[in-house]
C-alpha positions as CSV (number, residue, x, y, z in Angstrom):
1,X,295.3,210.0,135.5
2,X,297.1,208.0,138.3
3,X,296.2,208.5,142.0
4,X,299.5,209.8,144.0
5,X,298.7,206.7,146.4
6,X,298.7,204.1,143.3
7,X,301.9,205.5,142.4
8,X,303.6,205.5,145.7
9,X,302.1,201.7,146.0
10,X,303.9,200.6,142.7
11,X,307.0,202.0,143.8
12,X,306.7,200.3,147.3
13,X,305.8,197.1,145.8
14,X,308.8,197.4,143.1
15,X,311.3,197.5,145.8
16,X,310.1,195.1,147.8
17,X,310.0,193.0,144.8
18,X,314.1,193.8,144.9
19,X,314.5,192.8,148.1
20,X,312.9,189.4,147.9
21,X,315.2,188.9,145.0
22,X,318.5,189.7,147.3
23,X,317.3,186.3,149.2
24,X,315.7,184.4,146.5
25,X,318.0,184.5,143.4
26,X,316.3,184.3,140.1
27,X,316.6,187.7,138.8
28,X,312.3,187.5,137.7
29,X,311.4,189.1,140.5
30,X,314.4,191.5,140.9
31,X,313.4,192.4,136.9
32,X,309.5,192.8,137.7
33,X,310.5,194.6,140.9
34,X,313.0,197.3,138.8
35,X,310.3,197.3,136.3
36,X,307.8,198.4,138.5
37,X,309.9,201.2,140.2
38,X,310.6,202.7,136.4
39,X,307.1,201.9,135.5
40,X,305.7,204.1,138.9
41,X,308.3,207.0,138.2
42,X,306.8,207.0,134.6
43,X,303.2,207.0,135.5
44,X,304.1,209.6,138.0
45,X,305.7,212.2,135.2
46,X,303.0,211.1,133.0
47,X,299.9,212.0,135.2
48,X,300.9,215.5,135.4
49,X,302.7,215.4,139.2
50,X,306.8,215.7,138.0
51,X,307.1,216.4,142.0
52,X,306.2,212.7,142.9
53,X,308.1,211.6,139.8
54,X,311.2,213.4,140.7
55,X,310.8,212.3,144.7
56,X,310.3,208.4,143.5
57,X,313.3,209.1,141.4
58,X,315.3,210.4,144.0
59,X,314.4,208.0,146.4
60,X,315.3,205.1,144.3
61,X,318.8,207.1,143.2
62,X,319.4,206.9,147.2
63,X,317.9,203.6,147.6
64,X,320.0,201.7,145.0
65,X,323.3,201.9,146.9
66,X,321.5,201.2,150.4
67,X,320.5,198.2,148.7
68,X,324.0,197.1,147.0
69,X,325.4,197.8,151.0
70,X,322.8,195.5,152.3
71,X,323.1,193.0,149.6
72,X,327.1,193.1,150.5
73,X,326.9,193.1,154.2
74,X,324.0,191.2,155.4
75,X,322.2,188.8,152.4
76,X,326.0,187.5,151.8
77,X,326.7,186.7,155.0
78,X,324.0,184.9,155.6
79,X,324.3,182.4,152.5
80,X,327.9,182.4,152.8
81,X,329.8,179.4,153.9
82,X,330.5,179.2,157.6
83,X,333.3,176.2,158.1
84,X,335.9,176.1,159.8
85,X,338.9,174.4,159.5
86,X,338.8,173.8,163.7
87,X,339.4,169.7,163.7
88,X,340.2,169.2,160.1
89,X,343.6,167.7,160.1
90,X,344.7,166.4,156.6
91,X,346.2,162.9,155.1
92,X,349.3,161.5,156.4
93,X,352.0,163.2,154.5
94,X,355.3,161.1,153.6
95,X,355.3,157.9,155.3
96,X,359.1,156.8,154.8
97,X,358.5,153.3,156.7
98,X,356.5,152.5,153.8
99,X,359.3,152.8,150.7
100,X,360.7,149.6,150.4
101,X,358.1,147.6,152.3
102,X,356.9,144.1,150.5
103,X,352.8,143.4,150.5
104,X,350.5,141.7,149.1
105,X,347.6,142.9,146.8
106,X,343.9,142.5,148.0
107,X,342.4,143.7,145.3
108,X,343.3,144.2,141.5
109,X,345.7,147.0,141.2
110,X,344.2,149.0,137.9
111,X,346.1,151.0,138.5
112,X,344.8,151.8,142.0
113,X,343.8,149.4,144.8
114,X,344.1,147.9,147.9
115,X,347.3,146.4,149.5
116,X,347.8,144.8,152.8
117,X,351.6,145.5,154.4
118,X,351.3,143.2,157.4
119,X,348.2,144.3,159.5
120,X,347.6,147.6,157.2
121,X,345.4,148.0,154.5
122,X,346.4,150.5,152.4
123,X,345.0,152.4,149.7
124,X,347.9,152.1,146.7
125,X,348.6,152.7,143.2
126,X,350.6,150.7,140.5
127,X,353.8,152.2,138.8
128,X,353.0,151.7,135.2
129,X,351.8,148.1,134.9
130,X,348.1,146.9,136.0
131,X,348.5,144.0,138.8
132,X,346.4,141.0,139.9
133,X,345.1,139.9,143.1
134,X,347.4,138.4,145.5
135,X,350.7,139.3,144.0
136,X,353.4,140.4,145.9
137,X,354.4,144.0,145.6
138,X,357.2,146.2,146.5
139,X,356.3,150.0,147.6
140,X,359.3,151.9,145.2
141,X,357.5,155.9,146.1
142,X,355.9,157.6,148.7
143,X,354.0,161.0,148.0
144,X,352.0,161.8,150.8
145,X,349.1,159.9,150.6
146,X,350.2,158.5,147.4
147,X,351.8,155.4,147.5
148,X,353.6,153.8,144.4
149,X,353.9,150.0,144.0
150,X,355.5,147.1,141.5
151,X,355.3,143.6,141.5
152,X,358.0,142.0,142.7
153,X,358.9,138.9,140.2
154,X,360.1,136.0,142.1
């Protein structure tokens, strides 16, 4: 037979065995600690006290949704993702001085690279065809920060 205070102590340790599992995820720990609250309600009926059995069953009816509530409100909140979008401002949409302008390619366009458009470097992408280094191309689209290109045949 079970001392009341072994019992008690297996329950105890079961559900804080649950609650290290809320902030280390795994679900080994969560398992033992569930395991050891059935286990405790178990030895409880089985060592002839159904009072402390019933009471640890109870307790851990009442407990479980205290649990879910604190697994919701708090645990979540604190390995959720606090960013803000404060600063964030996003590419350059349409650039219409671009369509039409000639460049030159730095780099090989395959089909994306680098053009220069006077001073600018600019990422680019060619429409269709792969084009070497130091061609001239022509910018025929503009889709935000999308910018379509062609060589231009002399």
């Amino acid at each position: 037979m079970a001392d009341n205070g072994v019992v008690v102590l297996l329950f105890v340790v079961g559900v804080v065995a649950i609650v290290i599992e809320m902030f280390i995820p795994g679900m080994i720990i969560g398992l033992m600690g569930f395991g050891l609250c059935c286990a405790s309600v178990f030895v409880a009926f089985q060592s002839g006290n159904p009072q402390l059995g019933w009471g640890l069953t109870v307790v851990g009816l009442l407990l479980a949704p205290v649990l879910v509530v604190l697994w919701f409100k708090i645990v979540k909140s604190y390995f959720a993702l606090n960013a803000s979008e404060e600063g964030y401002t996003a590419s350059k949409k349409d650039d219409p001085d671009l369509l039409g302008a000639e460049g030159v390619s730095v780099s090989k366009l395959r089909p994306s690279g680098v053009a220069r458009f006077g001073e600018k470097r600019i990422d680019v992408m060619a429409d269709g065809e792969m084009i070497d280094q130091g061609k001239r191309i022509k910018v025929v689209k503009v889709e935000g920060n999308r910018i379509l290109v062609r060589s231009v045949r002399a």
